[in-house]
C-alpha positions as CSV (number, residue, x, y, z in Angstrom):
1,X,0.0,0.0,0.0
2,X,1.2,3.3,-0.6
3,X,1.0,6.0,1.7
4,X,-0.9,9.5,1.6
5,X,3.0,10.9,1.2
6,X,3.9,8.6,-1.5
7,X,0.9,9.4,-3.1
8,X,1.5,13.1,-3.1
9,X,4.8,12.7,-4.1
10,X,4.0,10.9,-6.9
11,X,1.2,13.4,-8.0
12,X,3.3,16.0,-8.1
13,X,6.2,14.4,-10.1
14,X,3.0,13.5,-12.9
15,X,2.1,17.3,-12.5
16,X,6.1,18.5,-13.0
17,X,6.7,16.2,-15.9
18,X,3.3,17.3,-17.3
19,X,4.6,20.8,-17.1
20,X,7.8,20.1,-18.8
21,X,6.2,18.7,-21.6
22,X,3.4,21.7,-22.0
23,X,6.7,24.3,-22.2
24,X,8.5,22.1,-24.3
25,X,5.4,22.2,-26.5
26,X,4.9,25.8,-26.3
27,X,8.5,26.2,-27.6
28,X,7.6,25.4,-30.5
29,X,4.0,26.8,-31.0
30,X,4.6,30.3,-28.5
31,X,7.7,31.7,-29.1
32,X,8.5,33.1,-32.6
33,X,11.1,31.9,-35.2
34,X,14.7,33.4,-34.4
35,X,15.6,35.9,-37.5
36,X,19.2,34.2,-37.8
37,X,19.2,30.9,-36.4
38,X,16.2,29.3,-37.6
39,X,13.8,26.5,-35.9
40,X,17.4,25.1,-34.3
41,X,17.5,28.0,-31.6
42,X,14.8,26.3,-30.4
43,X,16.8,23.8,-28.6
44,X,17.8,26.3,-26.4
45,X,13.7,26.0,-24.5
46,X,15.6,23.0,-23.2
47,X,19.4,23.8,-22.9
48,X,19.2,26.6,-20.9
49,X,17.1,25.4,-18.5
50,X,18.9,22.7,-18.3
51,X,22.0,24.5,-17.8
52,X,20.5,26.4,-15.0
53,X,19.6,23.6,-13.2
54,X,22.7,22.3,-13.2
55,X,24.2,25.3,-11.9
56,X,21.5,25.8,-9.4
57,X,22.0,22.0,-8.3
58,X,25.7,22.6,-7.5
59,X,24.5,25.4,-5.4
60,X,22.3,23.0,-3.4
61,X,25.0,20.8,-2.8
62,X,27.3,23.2,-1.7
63,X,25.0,24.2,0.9
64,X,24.4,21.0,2.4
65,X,27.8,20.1,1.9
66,X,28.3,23.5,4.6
67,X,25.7,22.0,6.4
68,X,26.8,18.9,7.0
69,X,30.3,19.6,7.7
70,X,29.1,21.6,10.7
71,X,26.9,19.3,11.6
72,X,28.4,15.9,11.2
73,X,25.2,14.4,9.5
74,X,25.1,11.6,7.3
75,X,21.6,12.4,6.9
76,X,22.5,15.8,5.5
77,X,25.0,14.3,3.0
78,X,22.6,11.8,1.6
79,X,20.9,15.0,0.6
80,X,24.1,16.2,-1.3
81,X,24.6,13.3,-2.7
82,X,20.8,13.0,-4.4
83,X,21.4,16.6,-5.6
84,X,25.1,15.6,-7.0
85,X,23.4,13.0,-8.9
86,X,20.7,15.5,-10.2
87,X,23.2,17.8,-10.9
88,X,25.1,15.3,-12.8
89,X,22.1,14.2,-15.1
90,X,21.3,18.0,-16.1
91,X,24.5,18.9,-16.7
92,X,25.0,16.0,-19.2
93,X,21.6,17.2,-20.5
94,X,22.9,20.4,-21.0
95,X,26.2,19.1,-22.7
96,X,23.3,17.2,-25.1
97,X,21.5,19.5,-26.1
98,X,24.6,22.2,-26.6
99,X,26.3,20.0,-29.0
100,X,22.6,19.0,-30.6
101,X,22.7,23.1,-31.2
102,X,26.5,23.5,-32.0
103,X,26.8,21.1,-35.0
104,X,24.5,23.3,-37.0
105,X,25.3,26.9,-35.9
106,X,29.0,26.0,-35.6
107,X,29.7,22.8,-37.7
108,X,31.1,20.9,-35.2
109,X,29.5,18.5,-32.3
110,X,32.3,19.4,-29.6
111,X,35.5,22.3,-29.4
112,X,37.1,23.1,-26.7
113,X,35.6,26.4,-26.2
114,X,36.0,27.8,-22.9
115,X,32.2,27.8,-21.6
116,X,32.3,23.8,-23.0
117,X,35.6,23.0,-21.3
118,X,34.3,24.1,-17.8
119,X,30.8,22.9,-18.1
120,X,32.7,19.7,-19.0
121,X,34.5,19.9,-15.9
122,X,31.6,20.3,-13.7
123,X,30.6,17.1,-14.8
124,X,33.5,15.4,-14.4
125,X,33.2,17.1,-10.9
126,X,30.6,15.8,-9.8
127,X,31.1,11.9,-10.9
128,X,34.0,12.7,-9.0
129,X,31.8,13.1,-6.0
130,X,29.5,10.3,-6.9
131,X,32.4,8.2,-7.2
132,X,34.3,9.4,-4.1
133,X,30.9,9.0,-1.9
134,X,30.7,5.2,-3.2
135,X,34.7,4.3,-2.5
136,X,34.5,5.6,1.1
137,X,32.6,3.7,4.3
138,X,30.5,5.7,6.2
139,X,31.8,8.0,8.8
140,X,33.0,11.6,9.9
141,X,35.9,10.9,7.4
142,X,33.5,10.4,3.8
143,X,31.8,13.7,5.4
144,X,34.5,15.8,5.8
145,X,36.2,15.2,2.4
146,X,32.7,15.3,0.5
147,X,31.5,17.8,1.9
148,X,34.9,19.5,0.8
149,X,34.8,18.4,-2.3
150,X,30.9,19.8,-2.6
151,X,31.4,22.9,-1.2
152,X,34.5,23.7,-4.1
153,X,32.0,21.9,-7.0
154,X,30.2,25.5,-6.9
155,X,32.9,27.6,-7.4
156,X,33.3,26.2,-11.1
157,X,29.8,27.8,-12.1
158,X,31.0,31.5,-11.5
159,X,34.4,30.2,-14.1
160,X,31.6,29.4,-16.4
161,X,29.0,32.1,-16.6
162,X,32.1,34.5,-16.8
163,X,34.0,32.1,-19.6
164,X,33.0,34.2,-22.2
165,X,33.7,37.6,-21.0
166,X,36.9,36.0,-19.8
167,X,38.6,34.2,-22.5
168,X,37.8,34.2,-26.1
169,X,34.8,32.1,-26.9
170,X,32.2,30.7,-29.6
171,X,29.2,31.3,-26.9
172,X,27.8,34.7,-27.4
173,X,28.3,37.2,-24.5
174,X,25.1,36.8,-21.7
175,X,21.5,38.0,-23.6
176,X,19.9,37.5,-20.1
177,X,21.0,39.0,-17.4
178,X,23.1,41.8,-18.3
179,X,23.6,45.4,-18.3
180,X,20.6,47.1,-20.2
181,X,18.7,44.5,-20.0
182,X,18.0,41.6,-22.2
183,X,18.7,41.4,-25.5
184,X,15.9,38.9,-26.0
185,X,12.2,38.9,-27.5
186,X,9.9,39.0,-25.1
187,X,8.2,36.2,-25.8
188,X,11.8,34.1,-26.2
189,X,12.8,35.3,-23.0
190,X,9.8,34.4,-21.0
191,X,9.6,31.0,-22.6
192,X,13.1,30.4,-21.4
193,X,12.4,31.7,-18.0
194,X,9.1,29.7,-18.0
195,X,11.3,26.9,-18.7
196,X,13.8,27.9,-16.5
197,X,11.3,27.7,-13.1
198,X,9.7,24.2,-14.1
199,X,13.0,22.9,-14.4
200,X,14.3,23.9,-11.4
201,X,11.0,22.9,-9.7
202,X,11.4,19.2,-11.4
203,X,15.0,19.2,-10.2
204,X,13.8,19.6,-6.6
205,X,11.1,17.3,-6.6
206,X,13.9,14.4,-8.1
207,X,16.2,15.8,-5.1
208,X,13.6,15.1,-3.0
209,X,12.2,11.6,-4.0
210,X,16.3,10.5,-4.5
211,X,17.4,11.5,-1.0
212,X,14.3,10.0,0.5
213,X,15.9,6.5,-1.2
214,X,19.2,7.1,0.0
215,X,18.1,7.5,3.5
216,X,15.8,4.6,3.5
217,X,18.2,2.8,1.9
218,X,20.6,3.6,4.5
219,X,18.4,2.7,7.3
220,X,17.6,-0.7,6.0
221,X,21.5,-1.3,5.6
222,X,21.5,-0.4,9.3
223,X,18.7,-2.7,10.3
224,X,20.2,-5.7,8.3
225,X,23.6,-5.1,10.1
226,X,22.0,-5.4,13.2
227,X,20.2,-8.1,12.9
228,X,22.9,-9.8,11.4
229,X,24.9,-8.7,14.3
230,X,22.4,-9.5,17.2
C-alpha cells in the first residue's frame, strides 16, 4: 500500500513532468522563429534550463555540503549526494543539447571552447563526487572530504558564466542578465524563464524523492547489520 505521502509525491512528479512537456510544447507553437538561427535556436527551451539547473543543483550541494560539515550528519550528506546526482544528469543534459545546437550553428559536435571545457568539468566534478561518496565507508571521514569536495564543486559555475567575458569564446556574451537588459524577444525570454522555473522545480522534486531513497536505503543497511549482528 502506498501511503498518503507517497501518493502526493507521486502526484506531483505527474504534475512536474506534465509541465515540462506543455513548455517544451509551447517552444515550438509560442515563441517566434529566431531571424538568424532558424527552428534550431529552439533547442535552447531546453538547454538553458537545463544548464540552469545544473548550476542551481551545485548550489544545493554546496549548501548541504556546509551543512553537514558543521553538523556531522550523514543524513545531510545523503541530501548532497541526491542533488550531485541530479546535478550530474542535467549537466550532461545540457552538454546534449549544446552540441545537438552547436553542430548546425558552428559545424562541429564538440570544441574546446572555454564555456564547453568548464561545463565539462563540472561534470566530471561531480562523478567525482558520486564516485568518491561510493569508494568511502561511512563515517565523519567520507563527510569531511565530500562535503569539501561539494562545497569547491560551486565555485566552477561563476568560471563558467564569466567564460565568455573571460577568455575568447564561440558562446555569445550573456542576452539574459546583463547590463541594459536583455537582448531577448519577449516572448523568447519568458519562454526560457518559463522553462527555466519548471526545471528547477522538477530538479527539486527528483532531489527530494532521490534522498528520501538514500536514506531509507541507509536505514535498512543499518537494520540488516544489526540483525545480522544480534
Amino acid at each position: 500500500m502506498f501511503s498518503v505521502e507517497d501518493k502526493r509525491e507521486f502526484y506531483a512528479g505527474a504534475l512536474l513532468q506534465f509541465l515540462v512537456l506543455a513548455h517544451w510544447l509551447g517552444a515550438f507553437y509560442y515563441a517566434p522563429v529566431d531571424i538568424h538561427q532558424g527552428q534550431v535556436y529552439r533547442i535552447m527551451f531546453l538547454h538553458v534550463p537545463c544548464a540552469i539547473t545544473a548550476f542551481a543543483s551545485s548550489l544545493g550541494l554546496c549548501i548541504f555540503s556546509i551543512i553537514g560539515l558543521r553538523r556531522r550528519s550523514e543524513s545531510v550528506m545523503a541530501w548532497a549526494k541526491a542533488t550531485a546526482e541530479v546535478g550530474l544528469l542535467f549537466t550532461i543534459l545540457t552538454l546534449a543539447t549544446g552540441s545537438i545546437w552547436g553542430r548546425p550553428t558552428w559545424g562541429t559536435w564538440w570544441t574546446w571552447d572555454a564555456r564547453l571545457t568548464t561545463t565539462f568539468l563540472l561534470a566530471l566534478l561531480y562523478a567525482g563526487y558520486l564516485l568518491l561518496h561510493a569508494s568511502m565507508p561511512a563515517g565523519p571521514g567520507r563527510i569531511r572530504v565530500c562535503a569539501v569536495l561539494g562545497i569547491l564543486i560551486f565555485a566552477d559555475v561563476p568560471v563558467i558564466y564569466k567564460s565568455v567575458t573571460w577568455w575568447r569564446t564561440l558562446h555569445q556574451p550573456p542576452s539574459i542578465i546583463r547590463e541594459g537588459g536583455s537582448t531577448m524577444d519577449p516572448e523568447i525570454l519568458w519562454t526560457i524563464v518559463v522553462g527555466i522555473v519548471i526545471m528547477c522545480l522538477y530538479s527539486s522534486w527528483m532531489v527530494r524523492v532521490r534522498g528520501r531513497n538514500i536514506l531509507l536505503t541507509g536505514q535498512l543497511e543499518a537494520a540488516s547489520f544489526e540483525q545480522l549482528n544480534g
